[in-house]
VOBA-872769 format. One record per residue: residue in three letters; y, z, x of N, C-alpha, C in turn. Coordinates in steps of 0.02 Angstrom, whole numbers, plus 50000, padded with zeros to 5 digits. Layout:
# residues N
AlaYZXYZXYZX...
***
This chain:
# residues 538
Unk572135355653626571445355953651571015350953611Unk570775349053649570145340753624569665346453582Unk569145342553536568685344053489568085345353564Unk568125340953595567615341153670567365350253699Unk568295350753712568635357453732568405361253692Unk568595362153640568465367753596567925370253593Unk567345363953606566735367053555566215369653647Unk566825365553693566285369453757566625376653791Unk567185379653765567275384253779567065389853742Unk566875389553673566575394453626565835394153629Unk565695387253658564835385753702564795392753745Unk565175392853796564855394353832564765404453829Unk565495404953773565545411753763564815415053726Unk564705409453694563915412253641563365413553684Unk563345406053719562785408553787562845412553807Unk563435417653832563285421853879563235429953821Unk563535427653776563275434953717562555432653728Unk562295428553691561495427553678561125428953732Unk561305428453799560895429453859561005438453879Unk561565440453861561545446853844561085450853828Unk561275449853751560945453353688560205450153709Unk560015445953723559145443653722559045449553795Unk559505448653860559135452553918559055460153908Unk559285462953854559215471153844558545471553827Unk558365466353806557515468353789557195470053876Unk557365463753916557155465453986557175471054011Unk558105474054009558275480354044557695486253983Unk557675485753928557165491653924556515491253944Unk556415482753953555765481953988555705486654060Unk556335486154117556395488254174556335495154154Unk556705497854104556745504754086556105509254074Unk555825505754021555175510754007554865510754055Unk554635505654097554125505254156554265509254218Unk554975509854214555155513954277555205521054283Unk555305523354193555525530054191554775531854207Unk554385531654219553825535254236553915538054315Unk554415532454342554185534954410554355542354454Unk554895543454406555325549354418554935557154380Unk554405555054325553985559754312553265562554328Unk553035556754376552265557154381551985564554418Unk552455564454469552075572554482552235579354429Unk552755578554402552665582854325552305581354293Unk551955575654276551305574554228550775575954248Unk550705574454334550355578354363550125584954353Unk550565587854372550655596354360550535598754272Unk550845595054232550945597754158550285595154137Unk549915589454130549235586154112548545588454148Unk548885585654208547955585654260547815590254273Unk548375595754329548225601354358548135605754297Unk548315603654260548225610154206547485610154180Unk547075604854184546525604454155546065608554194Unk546175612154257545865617454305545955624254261Unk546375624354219546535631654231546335631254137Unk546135626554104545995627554029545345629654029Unk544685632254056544305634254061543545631454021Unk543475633653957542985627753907543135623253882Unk544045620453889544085616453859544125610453885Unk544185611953965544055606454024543655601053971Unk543135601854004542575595853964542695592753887Unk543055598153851543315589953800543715589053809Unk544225591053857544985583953876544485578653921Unk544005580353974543865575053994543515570353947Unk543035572653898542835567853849543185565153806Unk543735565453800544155563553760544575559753813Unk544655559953863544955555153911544545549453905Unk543905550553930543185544553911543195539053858Unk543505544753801543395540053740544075535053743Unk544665536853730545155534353742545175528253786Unk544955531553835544995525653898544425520553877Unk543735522153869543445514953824543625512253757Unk543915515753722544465511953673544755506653700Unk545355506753751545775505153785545525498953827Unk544655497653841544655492653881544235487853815Unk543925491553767543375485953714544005483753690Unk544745486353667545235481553642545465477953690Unk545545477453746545915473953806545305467053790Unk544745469153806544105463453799543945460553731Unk544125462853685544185459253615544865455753606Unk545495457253633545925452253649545755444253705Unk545445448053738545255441653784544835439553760Unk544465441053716543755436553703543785430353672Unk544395429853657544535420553615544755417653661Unk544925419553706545325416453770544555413653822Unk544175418853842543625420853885543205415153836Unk543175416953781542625410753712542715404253742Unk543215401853737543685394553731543535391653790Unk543715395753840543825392353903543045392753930Unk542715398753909541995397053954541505393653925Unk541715389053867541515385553806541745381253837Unk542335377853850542285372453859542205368753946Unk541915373553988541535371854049540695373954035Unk540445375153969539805376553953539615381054019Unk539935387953994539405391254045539835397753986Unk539505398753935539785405453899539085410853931Unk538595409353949538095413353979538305418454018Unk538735416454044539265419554112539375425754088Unk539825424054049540065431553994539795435753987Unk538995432453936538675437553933538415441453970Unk538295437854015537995442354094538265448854117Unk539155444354094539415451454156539745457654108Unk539865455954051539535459753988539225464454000Unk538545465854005538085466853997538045469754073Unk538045467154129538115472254198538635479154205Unk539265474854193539895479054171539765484154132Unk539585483754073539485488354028538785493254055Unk538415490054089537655496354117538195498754160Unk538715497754233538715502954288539325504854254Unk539795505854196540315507254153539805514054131Unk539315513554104539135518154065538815523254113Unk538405521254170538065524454198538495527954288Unk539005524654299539475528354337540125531254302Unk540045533054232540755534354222540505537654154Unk540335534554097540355540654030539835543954036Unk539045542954081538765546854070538655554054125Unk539135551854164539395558654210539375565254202Unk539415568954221539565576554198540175578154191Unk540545580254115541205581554117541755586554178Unk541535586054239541805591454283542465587054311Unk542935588254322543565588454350543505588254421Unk543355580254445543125580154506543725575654557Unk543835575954617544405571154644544705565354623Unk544065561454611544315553654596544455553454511Unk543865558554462544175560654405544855561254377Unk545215567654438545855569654436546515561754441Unk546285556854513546555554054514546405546454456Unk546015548054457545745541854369546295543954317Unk546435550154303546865553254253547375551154265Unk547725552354320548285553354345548535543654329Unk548215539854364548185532954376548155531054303Unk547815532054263547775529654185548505531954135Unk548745538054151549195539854143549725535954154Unk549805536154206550425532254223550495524654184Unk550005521654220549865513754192549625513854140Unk549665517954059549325518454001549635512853984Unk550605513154007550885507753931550475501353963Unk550335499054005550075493654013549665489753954Unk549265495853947548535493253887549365490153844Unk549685493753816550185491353744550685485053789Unk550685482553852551165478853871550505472953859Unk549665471953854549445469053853549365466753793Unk549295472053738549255471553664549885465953660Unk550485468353658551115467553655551245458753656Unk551025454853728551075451453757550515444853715Unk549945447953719549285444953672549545442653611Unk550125446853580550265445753506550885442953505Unk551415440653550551825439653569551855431853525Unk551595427353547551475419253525551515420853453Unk550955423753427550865422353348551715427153317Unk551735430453352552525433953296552995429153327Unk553025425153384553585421853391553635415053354Unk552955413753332552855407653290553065409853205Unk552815417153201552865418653135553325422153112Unk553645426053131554245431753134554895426553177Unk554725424653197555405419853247555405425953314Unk555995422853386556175426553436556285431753423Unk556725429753383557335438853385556945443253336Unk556705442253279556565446253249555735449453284Unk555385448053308554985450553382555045455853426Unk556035452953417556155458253462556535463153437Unk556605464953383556805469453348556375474353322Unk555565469853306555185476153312555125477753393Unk555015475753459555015479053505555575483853514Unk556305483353477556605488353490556425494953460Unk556035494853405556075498953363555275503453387Unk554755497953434554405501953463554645507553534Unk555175503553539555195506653619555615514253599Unk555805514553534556145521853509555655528253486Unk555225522553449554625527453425554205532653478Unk553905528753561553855528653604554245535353662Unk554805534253661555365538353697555175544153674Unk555355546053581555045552053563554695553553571Unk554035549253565553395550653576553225554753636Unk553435550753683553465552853745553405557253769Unk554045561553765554305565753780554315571453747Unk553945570753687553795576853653553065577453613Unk552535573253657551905572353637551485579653594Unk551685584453630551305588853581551585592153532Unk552315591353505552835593953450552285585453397Unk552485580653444552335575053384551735572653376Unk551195576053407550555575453408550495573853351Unk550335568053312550055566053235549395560553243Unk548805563653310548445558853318547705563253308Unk547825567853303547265573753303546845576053359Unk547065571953430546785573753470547215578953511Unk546965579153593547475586753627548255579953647Unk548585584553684549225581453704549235575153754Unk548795577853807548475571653837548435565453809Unk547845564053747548005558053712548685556953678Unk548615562153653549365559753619550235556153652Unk550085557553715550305554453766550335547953776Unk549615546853801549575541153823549505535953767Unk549325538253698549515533653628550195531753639Unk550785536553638551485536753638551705531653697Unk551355531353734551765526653797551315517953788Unk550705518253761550375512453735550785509253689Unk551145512653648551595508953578552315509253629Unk552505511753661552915508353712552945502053742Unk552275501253767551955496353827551785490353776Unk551805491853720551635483753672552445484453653Unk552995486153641553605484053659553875480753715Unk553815485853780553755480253846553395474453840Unk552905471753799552495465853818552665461953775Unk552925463053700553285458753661554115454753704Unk554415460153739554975458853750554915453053805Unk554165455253879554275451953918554125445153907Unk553825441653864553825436053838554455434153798Unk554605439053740555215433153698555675435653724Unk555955439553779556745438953805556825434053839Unk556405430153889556495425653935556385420153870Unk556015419353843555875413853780556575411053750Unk556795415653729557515416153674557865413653732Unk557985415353777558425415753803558235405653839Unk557875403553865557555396553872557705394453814Unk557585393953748557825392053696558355390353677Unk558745392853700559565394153696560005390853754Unk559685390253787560105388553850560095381153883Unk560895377853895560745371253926559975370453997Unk559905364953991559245364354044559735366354103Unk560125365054145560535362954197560795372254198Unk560655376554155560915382454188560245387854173Unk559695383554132559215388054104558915393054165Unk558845389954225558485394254282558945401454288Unk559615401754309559935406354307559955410654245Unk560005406554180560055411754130559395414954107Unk558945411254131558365416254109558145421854162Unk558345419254219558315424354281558705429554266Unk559195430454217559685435554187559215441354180Unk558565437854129558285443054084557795448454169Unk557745444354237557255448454269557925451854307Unk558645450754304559265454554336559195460754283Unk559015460554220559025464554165558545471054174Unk557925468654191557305472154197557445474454254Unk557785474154326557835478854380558565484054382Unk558875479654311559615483454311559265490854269Unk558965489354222558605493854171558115499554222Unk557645496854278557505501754316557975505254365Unk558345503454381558995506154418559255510454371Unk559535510154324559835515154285559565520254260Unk558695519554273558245524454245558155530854302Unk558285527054361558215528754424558955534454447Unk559635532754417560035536554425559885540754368Unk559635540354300559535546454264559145551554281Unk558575551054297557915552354334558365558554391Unk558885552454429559135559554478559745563554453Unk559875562854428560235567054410559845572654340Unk559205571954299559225573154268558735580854323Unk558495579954377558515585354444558605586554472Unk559275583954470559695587854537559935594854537Unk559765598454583559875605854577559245610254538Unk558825606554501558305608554455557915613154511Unk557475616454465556845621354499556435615854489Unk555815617254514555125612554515554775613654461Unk554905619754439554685625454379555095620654322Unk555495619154302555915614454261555815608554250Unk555825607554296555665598954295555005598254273Unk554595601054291553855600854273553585602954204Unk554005607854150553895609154093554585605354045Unk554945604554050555735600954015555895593354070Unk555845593854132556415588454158556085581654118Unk555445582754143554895576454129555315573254052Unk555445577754021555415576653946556225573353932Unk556455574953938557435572753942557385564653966Unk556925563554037556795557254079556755552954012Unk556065553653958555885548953907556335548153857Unk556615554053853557025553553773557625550853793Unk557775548353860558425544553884558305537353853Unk557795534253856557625529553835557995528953769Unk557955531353715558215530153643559045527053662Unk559465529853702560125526553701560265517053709Unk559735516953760559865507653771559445504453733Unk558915508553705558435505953630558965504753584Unk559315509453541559715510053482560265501253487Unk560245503653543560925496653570560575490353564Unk560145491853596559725485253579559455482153493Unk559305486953467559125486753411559715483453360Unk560375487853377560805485153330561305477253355Unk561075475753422561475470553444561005465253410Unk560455465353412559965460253387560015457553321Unk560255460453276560495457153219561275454053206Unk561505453453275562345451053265562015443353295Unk561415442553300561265434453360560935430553324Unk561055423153334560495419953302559895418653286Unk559555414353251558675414553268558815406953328Unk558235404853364558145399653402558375391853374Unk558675389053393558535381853369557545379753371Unk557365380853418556765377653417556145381753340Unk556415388953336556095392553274556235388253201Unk556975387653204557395386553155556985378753155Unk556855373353170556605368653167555955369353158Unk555415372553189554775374453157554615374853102Unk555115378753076555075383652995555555377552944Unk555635372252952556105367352937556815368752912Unk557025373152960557905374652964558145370252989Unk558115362752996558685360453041559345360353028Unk559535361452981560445362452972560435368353016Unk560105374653003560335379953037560195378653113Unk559865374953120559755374553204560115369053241Unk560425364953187561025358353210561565363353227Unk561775368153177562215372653171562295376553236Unk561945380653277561635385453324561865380153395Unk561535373553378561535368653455562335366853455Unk562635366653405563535362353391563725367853433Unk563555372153398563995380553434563915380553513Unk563295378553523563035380553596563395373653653Unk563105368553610563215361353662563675355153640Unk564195357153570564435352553572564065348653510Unk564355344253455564185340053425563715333953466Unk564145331553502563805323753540562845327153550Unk562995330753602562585333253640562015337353567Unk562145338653520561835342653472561145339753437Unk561415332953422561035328853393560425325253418Unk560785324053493560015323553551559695327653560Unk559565332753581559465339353582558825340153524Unk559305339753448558805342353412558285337653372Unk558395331653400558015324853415557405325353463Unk557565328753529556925330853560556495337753543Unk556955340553515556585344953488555965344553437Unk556025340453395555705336853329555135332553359Unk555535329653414554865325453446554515330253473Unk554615334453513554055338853535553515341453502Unk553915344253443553395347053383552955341053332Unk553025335953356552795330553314552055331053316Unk551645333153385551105332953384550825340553381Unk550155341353337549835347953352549795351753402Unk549585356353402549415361453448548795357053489Unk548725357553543548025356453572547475361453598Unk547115361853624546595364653659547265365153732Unk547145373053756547415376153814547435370953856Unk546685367453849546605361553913546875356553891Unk547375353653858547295347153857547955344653897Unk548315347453940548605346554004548135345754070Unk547535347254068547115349354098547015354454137Unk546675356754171546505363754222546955364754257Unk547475362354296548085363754350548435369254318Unk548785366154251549265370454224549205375654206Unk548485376254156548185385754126548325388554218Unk547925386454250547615388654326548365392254354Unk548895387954348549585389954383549805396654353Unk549795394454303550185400054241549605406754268Unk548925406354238548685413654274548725414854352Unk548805411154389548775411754453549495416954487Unk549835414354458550785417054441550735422254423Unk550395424054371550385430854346550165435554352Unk549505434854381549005438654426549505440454498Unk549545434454548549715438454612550525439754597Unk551015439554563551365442754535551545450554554Unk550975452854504550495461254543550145461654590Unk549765457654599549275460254657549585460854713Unk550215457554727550625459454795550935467054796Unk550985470454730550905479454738551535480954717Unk551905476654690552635479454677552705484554642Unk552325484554569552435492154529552075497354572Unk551595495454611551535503154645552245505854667Unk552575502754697553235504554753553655507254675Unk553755503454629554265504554578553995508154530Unk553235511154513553145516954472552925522754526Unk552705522954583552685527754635553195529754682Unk553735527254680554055527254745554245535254762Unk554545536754695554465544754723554025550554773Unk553425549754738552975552554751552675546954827Unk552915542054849552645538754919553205542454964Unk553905543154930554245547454968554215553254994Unk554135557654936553815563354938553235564454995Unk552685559955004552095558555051552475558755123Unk552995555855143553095555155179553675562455225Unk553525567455170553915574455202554535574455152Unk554655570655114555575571955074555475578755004Unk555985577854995555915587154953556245581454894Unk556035583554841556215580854759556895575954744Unk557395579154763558125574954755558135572554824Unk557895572454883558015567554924557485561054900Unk556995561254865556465556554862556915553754788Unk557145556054766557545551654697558065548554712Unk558165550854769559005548554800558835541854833Unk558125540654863557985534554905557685529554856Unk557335533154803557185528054753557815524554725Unk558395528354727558965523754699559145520054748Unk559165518554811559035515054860558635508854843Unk557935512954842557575504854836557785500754752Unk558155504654686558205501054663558975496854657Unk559305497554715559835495754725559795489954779Unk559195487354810558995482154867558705477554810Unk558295481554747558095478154709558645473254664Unk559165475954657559795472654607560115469254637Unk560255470254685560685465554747560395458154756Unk559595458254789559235453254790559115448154724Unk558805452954672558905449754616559455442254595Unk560125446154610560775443754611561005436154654Unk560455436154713560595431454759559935426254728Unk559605428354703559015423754668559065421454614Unk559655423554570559935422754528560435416654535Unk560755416154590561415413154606561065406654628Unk560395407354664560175400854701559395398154670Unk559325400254624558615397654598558695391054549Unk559325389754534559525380754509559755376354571Unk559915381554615560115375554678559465373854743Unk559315380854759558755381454812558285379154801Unk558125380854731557335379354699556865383354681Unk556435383754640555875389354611555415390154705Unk555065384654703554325383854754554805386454821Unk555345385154850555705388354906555705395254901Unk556095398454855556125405554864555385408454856Unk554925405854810554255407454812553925408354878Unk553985404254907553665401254965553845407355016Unk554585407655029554805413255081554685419055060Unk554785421554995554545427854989553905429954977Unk553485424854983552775428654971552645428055060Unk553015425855102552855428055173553155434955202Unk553825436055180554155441555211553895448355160Unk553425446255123553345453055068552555453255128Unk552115448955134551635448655180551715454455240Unk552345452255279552405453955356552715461055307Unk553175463955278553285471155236552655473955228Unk552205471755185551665477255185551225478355246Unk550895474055271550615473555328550925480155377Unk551435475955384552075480555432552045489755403Unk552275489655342552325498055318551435500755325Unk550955496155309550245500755316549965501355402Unk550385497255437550275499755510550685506355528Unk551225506355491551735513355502551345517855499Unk551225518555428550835522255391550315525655444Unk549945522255471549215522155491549335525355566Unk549975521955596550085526655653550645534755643Unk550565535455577550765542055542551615542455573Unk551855535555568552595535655590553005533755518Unk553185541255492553595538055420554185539455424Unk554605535655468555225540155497555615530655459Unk556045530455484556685523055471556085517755471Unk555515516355497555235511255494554925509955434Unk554525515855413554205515855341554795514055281Unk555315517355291555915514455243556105506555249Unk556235502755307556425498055309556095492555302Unk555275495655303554725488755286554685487355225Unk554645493555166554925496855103555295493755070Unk556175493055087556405488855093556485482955076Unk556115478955130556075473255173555715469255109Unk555105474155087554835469455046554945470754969Unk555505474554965555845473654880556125468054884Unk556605468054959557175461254945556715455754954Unk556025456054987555725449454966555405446254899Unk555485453054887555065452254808555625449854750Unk556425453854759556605450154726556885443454708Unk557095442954784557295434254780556755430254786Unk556395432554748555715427154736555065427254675Unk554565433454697554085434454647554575435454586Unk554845440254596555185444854517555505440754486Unk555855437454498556505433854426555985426554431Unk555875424554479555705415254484554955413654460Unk554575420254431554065419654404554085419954342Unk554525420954313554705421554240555125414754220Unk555585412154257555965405754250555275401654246Unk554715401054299554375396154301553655396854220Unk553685402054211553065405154157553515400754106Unk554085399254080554625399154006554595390654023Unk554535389654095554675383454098554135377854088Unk553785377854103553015375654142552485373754080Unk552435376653999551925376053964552235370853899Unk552145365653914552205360953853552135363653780Unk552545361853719552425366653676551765365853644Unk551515360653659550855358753635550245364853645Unk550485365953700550145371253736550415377553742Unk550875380753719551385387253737550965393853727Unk550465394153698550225400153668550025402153734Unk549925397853791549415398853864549875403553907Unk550465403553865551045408053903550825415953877Unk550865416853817550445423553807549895424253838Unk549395419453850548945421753905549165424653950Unk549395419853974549535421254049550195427954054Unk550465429554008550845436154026550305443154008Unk549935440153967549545444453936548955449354028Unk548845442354055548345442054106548915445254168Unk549515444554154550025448154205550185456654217Unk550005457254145549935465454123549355468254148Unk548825463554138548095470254158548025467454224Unk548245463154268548405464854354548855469054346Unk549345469954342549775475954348549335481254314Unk549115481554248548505488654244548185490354305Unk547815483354342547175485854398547525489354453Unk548105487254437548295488154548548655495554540Unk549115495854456549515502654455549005508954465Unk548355508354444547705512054385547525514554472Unk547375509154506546985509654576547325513754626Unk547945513954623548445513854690548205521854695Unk548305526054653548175534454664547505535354691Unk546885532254639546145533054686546125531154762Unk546655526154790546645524754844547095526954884Unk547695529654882548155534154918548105541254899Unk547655543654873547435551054843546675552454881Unk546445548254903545835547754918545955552454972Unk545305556154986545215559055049544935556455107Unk544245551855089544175549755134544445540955160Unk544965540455144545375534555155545975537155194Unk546155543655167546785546855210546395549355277Unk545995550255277545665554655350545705549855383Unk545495541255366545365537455408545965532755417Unk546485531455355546945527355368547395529155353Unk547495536255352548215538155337548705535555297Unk548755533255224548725531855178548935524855187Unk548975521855247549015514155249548635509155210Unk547855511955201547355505655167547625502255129Unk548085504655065548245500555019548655495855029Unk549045496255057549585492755093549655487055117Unk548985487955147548625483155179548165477355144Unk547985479755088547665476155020548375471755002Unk548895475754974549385471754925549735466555008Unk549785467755070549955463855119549395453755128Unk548885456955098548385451055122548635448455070Unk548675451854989548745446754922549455444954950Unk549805444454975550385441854992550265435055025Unk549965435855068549675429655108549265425555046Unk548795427455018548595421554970549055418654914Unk549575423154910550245419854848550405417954888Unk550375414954948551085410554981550605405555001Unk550045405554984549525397454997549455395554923Unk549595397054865549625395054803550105391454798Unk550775395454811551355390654800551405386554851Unk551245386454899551285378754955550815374954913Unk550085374854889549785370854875549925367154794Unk550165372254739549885371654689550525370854635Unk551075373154687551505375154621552065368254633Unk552165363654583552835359354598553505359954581Unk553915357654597554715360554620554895358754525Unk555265363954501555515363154440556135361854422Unk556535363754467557235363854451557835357654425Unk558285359554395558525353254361558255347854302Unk557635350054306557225346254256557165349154181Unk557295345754128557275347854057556605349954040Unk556355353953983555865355453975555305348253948Unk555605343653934555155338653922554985335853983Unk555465335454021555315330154104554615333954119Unk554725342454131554335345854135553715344654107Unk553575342954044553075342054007552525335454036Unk553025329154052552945322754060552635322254146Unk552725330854187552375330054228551685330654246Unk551445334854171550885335754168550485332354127Unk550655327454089550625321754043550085318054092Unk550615316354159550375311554231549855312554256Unk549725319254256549225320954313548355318654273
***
């Protein structure tokens, strides 16, 4: 065997450990986010409904919901405020801010904390909706802080504290009022426990795809980073067969005081794994060169690509880092604009509604407990399949192609299921529009928005990637937070039979598929510098 031979067959064995061990961060990404979906009407029942029947103490869980929850948005807005500073600084209009500041904060205070603590519909479903979507706030924290530990801590070690949050979390979880160490009722203590979750999910969803781009030849990087979004729907799938089986045969009575709880503490098994695989892997070549490792990162590229190929490699690497950091803008406005634009309709086309609700949309539709867990493993089995084919064709087809088609057929899916809906027909059609628009979602939004986020930000500029995942989390906060006030609603069901929403995430479909025709350019095959050198041009 040639020296050639040798060093590309033990290449390629490392890549595929490293793309591994880096995608378990994803699959617990898929994991934590999903195990909710299999519990929400037990949290329902064990949290909200119960706040009817606590009598004086109603009014301080709701004030203590109040407080929490404005906690939860002055940190979300003190994270953005260097971001919100910068950018509305440098179009001179920071006035803006203050304005809406200052509006925001009068109908914040005056439709919402200064209320009367009573336990009112949209109250109930505010709870319910905050609940669910709490880890968000920690997938935003998570995500926000993501850049500076990946600059300072390196990839992997990033993600080793996310493993070690997503354990803390599980317990937490699932046994909020045994581990109550926050001094408030269980309620908070809850939604603390799934926040230090949700900044694990948001560490991971940045440096698993990162590490994993880092690591990987250009010519296979689209597929292998698309690994880490095969990871994140394999991780909700498996949460999804625990979930049913962890009620099958159960009373309602069970599930609602214990099942809920088994769901979270499942989590610790693919945490632990994760945790201990992460120290058998390397740090990045591109870290290892930052921090002036280059032996260790000559070392890492020989392993990966071969001597010949090693030395070029870590030649462009050096050049990249040659120049400072710049101002977000100094690619100019296209690129920040893409990156949030990606990340935003991402969510706004409604996918975590379907993948943290689906139960309970089942349920809506007449199904009894284990038939509604049984179809959620359904939809997350259209979800893994698709994945798989977007996986196989996103270095050959192209990023802007599969974009392009699936933000139309996810369009004609929702559209389609909120007319079902609306003509109160939830029989094979409501399932198959359902469906229709997972498999559009995944051979497209889901894995090819993450290849293009890892791909797309010059390192000059990379921190704009924590923006912009950061800005990916609190759309997914707005739309998860919303979906119950608006399919819980009464007077939306009287009139649209829980179609309205449907019909919301159907239109944002139509405007993600005029972004990527207009805005987004074809990436594929191109190294991350070509990449760079396209925005150099513009």
């Amino acid at each position: 065997m040639s020296l050639n031979q040798s060093n590309k067959v033990p290449g390629k064995g490392l890549i595929r450990t490293l793309t591994f061990v880096a995608s378990l961060g994803g699959l617990l990404f898929g994991y934590d986010t999903a195990v909710i979906s299999g519990a929400v009407g037990s949290l329902n029942n064990f949290f909200v409904e119960a706040l009817e029947t606590v009598g004086d103490t109603t009014g301080a869980a709701i004030l203590q919901y109040k407080i929490i929850l404005t906690i939860c948005i002055l940190l979300i807005l003190g994270l953005f405020s260097s971001f919100l500073y910068k950018f509305f600084q440098k179009i001179k209009a920071s006035g803006i801010v203050l304005v809406l500041l200052i509006v925001g904060g009068y109908f914040y205070y005056t439709g919402f904390l200064n209320t009367p603590n009573v336990l009112t519909e949209n109250l109930k479903n505010s709870i319910l909706g905050f609940m669910v979507s709490s880890a968000l706030v920690g997938c935003i924290i998570g995500a926000s802080l993501g850049d500076r530990l990946a600059n300072s801590i390196g990839r992997r070690n990033g993600l080793i504290l996310a493993a070690i949050l997503f354990i803390i979390s599980a317990l937490g979880s699932g046994y909020p009022d045994n581990l109550n160490i926050f001094g408030g009722n269980i309620l908070t203590s809850f939604i603390i426990f799934r926040i230090i979750g949700g900044i694990g999910v948001g560490l991971a969803s940045m440096l698993s795809p990162l590490y994993i781009a880092e690591m990987a030849p250009a010519e296979k990087r689209g597929s292998l980073v698309s690994f880490n979004q095969l990871a994140i729907v394999g991780g909700m799938l498996i949460v999804y067969f625990v979930n049913y089986f962890i009620v099958r045969g159960q009373t309602e009575e069970w599930i609602n005081t214990t099942g809920w709880r088994y769901m979270f503490l499942s989590e610790n098994i693919p945490a632990l794994l994760f945790l201990v695989l992460l120290f058998t892997v390397p740090k990045t070549p591109r870290f290892q060169v930052m921090k002036g490792q280059e032996e260790d990162a000559l070392d890492v590229l020989t392993r990966l690509n071969g001597p010949d190929k090693a030395n070029s490699i870590i030649n462009n690497i050096k050049n990249s880092f040659s120049t400072k950091k710049g101002h977000w803008l100094s690619f100019g406005w296209l690129i920040v604009i893409i990156g949030l634009l990606l990340s935003v309709f991402q969510q706004f086309v409604g996918i975590n509604v379907v993948l943290y609700y689906a139960p309970e949309i089942f349920k809506g539709m007449g199904m009894e407990t284990d038939a509604s867990m049984s179809q959620t493993i359904i939809v997350g089995l259209i979800n893994m399949v698709f994945t798989v084919l977007a996986i196989a064709t996103v270095d050959n087809f192209g990023r802007k192609k599969l974009m392009l088609i699936g933000s139309i057929f996810m369009a004609v899916a929702m559209i389609g299921l909120g007319i079902t809906l609306y003509a109160e027909s939830t029989g094979v059609m409501a399932l198959l529009f359902m469906l229709l628009y997972i498999a559009a979602f995944a051979m497209s939004w889901g894995p090819v928005t993450w290849v293009l986020l890892s791909e797309i930000f010059p390192n000059k500029i990379k921190g704009v990637m924590a923006v912009a995942v950061a800005v990916q989390w609190l759309a997914n906060l707005a739309v998860s937070w919303t979906f119950p006030m608006m399919n819980n609603n009464t007077y939306l069901n009287d009139n649209f039979h829980h179609g309205f929403a449907y019909w919301i995430y159907g239109f944002m479909a139509l405007i993600s598929a005029i972004i990527i025709w207009k805005l987004i350019p074809e990436t594929k095959g191109k190294s991350l510098e070509d990449i760079e050198n396209i925005w150099s041009k513009k």
